[in-house]
N, CA, C and O atoms as CSV, one atom per row, in Angstrom:
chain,resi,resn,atom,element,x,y,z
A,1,UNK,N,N,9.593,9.816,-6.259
A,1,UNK,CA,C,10.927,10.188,-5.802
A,1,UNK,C,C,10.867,11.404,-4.881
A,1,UNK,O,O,11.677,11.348,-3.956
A,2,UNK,N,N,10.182,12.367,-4.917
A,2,UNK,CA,C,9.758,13.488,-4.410
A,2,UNK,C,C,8.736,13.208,-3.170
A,2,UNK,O,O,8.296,14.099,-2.444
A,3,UNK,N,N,8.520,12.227,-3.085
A,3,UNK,CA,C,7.680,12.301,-1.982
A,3,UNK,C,C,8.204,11.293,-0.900
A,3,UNK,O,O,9.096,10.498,-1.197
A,4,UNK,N,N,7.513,11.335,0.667
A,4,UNK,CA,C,8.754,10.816,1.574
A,4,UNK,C,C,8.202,9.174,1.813
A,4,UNK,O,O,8.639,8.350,2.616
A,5,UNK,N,N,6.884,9.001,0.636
A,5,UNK,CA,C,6.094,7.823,1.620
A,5,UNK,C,C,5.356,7.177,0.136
A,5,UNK,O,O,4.373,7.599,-0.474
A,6,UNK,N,N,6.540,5.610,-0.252
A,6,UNK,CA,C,5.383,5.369,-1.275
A,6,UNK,C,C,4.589,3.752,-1.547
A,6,UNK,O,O,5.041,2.649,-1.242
A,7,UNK,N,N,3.527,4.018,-2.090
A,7,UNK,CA,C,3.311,2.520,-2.241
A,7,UNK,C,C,3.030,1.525,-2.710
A,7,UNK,O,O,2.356,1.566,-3.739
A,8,UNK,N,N,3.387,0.359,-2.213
A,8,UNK,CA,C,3.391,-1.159,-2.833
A,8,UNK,C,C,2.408,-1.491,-2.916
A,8,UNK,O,O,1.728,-0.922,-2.062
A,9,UNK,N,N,1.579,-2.463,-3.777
A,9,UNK,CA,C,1.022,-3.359,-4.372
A,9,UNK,C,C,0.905,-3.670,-4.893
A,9,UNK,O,O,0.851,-3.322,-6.073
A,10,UNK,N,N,0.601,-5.787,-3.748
A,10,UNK,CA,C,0.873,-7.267,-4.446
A,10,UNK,C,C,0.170,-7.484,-5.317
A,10,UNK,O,O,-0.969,-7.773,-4.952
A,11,UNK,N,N,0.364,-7.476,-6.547
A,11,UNK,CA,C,-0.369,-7.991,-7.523
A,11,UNK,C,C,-0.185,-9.574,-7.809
A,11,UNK,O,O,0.709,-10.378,-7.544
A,12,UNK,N,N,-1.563,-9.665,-8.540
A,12,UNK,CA,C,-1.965,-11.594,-8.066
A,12,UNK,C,C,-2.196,-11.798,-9.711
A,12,UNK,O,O,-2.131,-10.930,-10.581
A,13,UNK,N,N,-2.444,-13.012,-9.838
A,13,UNK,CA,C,-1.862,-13.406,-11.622
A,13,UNK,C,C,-3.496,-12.754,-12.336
A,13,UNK,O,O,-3.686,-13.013,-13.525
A,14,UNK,N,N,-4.584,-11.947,-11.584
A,14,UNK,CA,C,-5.594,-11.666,-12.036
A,14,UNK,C,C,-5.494,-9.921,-12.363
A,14,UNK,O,O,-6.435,-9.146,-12.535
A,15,UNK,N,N,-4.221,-9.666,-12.375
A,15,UNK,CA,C,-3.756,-7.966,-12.142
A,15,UNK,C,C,-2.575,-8.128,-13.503
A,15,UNK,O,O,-1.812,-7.168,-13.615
A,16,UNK,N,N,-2.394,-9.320,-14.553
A,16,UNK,CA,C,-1.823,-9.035,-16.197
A,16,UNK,C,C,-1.828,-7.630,-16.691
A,16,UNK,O,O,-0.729,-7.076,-16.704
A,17,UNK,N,N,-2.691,-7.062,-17.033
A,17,UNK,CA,C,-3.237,-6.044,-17.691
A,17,UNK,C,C,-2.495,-4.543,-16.694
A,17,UNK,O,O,-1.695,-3.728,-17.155
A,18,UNK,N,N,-2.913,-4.552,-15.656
A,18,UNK,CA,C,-2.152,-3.748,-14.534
A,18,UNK,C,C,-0.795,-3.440,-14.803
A,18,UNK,O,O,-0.285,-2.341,-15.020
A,19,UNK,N,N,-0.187,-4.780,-14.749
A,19,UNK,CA,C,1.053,-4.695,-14.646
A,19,UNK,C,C,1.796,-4.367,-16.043
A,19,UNK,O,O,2.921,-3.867,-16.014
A,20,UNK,N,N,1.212,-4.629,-17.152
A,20,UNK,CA,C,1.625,-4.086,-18.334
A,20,UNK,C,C,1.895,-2.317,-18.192
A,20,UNK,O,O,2.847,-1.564,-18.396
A,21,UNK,N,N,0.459,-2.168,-17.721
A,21,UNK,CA,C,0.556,-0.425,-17.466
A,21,UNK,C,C,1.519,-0.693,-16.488
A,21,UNK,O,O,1.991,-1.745,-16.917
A,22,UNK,N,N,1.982,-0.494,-15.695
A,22,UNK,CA,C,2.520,-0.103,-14.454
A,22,UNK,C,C,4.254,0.062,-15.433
A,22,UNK,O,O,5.169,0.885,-15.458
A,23,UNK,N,N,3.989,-1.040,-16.000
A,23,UNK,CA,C,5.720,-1.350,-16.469
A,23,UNK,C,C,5.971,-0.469,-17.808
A,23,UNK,O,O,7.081,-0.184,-18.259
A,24,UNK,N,N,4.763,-0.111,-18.332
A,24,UNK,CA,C,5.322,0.993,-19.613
A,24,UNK,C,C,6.299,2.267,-19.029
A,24,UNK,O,O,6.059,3.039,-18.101
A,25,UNK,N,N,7.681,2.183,-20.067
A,25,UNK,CA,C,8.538,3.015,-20.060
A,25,UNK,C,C,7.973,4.507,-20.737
A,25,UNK,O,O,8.812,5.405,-20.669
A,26,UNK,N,N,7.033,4.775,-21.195
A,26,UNK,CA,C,6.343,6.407,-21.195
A,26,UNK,C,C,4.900,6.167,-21.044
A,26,UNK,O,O,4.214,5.154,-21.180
A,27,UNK,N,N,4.542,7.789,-20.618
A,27,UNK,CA,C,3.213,8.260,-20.235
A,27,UNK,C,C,3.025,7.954,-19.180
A,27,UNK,O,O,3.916,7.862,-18.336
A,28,UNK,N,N,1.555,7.675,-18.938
A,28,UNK,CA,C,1.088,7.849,-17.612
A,28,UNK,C,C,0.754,6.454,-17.395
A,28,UNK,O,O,-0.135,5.882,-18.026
A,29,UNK,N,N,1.687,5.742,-16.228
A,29,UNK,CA,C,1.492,4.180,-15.938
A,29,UNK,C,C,0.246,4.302,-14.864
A,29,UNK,O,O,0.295,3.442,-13.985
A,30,UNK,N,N,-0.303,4.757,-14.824
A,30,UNK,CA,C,-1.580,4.904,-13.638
A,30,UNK,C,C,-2.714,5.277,-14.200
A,30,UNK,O,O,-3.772,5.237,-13.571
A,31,UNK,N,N,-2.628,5.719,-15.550
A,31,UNK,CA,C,-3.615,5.940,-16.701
A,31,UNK,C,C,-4.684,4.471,-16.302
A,31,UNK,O,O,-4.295,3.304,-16.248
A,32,UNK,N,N,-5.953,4.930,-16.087
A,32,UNK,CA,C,-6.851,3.720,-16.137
A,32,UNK,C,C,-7.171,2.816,-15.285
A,32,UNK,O,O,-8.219,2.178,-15.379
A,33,UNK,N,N,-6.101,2.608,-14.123
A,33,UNK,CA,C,-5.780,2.229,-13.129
A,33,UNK,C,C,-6.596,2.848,-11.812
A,33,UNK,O,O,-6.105,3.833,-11.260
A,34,UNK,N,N,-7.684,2.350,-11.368
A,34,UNK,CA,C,-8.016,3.118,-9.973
A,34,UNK,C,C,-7.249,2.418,-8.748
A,34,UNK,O,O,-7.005,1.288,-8.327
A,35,UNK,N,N,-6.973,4.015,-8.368
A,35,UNK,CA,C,-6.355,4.002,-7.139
A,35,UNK,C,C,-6.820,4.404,-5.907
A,35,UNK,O,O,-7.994,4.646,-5.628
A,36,UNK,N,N,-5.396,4.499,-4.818
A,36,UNK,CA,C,-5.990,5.388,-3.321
A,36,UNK,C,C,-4.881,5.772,-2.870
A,36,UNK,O,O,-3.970,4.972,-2.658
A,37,UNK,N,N,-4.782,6.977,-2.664
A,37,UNK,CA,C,-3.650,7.428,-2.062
A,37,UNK,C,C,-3.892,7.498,-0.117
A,37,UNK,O,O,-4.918,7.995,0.348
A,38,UNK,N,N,-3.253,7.169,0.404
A,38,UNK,CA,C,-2.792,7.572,2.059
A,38,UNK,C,C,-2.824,8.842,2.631
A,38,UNK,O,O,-2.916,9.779,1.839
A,39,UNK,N,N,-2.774,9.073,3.728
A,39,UNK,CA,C,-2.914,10.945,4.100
A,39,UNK,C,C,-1.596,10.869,3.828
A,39,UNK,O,O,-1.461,11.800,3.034
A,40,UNK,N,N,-0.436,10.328,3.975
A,40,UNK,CA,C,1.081,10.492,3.592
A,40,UNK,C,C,1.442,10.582,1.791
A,40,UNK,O,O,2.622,10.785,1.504
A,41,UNK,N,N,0.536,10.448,0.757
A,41,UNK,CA,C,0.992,10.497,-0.200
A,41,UNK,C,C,0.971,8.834,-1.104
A,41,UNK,O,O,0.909,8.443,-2.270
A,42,UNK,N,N,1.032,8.455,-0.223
A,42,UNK,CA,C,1.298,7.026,-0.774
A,42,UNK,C,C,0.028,6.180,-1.872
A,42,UNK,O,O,-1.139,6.097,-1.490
A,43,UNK,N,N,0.365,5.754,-2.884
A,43,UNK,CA,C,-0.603,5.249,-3.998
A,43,UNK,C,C,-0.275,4.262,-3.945
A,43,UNK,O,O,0.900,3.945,-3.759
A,44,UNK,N,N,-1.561,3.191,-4.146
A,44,UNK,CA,C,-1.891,2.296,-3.654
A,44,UNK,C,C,-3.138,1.698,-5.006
A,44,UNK,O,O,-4.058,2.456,-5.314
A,45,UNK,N,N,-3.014,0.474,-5.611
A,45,UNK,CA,C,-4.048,-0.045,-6.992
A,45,UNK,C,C,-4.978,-1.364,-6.080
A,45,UNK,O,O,-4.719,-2.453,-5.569
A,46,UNK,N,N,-6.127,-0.506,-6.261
A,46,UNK,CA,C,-7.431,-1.119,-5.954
A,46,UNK,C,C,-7.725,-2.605,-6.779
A,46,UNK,O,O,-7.652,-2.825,-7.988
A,47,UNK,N,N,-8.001,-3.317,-5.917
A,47,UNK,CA,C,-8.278,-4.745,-6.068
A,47,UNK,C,C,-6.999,-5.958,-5.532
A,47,UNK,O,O,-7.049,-7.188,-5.554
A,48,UNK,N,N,-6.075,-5.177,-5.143
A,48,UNK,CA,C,-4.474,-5.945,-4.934
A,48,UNK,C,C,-4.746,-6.392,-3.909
A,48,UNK,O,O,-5.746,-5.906,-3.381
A,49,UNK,N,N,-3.955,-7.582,-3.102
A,49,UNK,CA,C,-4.132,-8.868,-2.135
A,49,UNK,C,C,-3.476,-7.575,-1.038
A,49,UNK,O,O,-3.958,-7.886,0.051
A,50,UNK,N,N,-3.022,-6.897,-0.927
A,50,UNK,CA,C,-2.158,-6.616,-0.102
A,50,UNK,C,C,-1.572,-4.933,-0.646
A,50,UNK,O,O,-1.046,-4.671,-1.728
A,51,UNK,N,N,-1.887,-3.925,0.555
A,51,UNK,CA,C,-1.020,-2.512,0.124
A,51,UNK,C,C,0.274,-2.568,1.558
A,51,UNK,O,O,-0.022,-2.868,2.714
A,52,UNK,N,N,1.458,-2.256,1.153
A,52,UNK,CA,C,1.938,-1.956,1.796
A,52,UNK,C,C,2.340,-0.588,2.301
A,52,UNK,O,O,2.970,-0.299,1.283
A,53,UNK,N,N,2.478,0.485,3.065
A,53,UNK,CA,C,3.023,1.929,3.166
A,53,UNK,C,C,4.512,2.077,3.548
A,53,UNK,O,O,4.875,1.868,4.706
A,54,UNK,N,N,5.398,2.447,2.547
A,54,UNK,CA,C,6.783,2.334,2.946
A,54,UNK,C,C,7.373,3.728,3.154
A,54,UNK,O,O,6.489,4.491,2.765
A,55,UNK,N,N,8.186,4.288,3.477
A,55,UNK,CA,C,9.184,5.666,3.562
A,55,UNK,C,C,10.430,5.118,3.027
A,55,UNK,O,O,10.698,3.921,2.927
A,56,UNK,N,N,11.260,6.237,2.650
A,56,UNK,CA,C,12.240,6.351,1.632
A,56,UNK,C,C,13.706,6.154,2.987
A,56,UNK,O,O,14.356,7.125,3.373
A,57,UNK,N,N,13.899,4.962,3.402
A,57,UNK,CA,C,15.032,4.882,3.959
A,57,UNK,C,C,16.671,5.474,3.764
A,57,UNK,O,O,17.413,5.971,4.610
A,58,UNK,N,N,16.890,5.222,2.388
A,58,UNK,CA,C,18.043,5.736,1.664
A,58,UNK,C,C,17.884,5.101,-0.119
A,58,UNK,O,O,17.396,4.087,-0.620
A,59,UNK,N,N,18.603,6.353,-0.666
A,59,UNK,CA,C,18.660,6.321,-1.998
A,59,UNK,C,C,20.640,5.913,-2.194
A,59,UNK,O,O,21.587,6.173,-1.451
A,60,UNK,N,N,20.562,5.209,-3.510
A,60,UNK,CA,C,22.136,4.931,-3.942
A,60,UNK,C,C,22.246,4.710,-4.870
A,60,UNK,O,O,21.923,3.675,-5.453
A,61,UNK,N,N,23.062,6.239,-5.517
A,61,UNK,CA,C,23.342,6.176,-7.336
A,61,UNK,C,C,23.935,4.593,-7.678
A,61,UNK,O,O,24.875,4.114,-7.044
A,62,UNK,N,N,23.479,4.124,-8.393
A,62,UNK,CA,C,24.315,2.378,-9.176
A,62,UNK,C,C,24.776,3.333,-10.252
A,62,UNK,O,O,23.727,3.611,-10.833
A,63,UNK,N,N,25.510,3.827,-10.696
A,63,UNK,CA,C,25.323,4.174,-12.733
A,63,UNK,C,C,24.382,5.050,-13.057
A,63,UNK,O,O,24.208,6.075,-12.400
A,64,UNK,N,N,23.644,4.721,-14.157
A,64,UNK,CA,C,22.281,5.075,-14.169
A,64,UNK,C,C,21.135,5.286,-13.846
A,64,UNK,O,O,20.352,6.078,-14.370
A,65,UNK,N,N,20.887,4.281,-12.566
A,65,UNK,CA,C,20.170,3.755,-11.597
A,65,UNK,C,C,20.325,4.483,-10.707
A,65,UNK,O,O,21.265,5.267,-10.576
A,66,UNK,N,N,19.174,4.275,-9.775
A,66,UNK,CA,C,19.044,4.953,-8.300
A,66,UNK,C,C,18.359,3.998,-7.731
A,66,UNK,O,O,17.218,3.845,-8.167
A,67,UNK,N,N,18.857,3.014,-6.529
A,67,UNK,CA,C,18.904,2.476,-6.051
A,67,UNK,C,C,17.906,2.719,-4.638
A,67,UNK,O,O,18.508,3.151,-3.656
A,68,UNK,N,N,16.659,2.504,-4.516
A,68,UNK,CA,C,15.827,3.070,-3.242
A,68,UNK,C,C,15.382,2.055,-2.227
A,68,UNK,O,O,14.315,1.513,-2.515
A,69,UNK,N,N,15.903,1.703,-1.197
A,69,UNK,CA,C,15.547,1.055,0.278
A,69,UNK,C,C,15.020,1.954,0.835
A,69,UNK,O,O,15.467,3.044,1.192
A,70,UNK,N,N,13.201,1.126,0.998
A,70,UNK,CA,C,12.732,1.333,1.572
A,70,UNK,C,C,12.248,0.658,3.064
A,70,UNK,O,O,12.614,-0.496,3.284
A,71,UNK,N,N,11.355,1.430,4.181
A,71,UNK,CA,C,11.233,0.608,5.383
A,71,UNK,C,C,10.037,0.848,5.473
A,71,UNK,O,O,9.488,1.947,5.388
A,72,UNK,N,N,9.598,-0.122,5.643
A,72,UNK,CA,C,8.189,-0.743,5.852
A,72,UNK,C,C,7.166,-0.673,7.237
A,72,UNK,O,O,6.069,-1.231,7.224
């Protein structure tokens, strides 16, 4: 949220285990996970079909939620 540049990756049905971490609601979802960050900040999980590098277009409170469009 703090940073201006973040990132995507496609995970493929051989990245299960990944995505469990990624989706836990506490601790550290990157725990175990090797990564790569960008000179912009952007993290990025090694072995994925595809990284994308996005920037923070606009944010929009929903409720609870914060709503983030990004551009690619």
């Amino acid at each position: 949220k703090d940073l201006p540049y973040l990132g995507i990756s496609v995970l493929g049905e051989s990245h299960d285990e990944a995505a469990r971490t990624l989706a836990a609601k506490t601790g550290d979802r990157f725990a175990g996970l090797e990564t790569a960050s960008s000179d912009r900040g952007a993290v990025f999980i090694h072995g994925t079909s595809v990284w994308l590098e996005s920037s923070i277009e606009q944010t929009i409170q929903a409720g609870d939620h914060i709503i983030v469009v990004l551009r690619v």
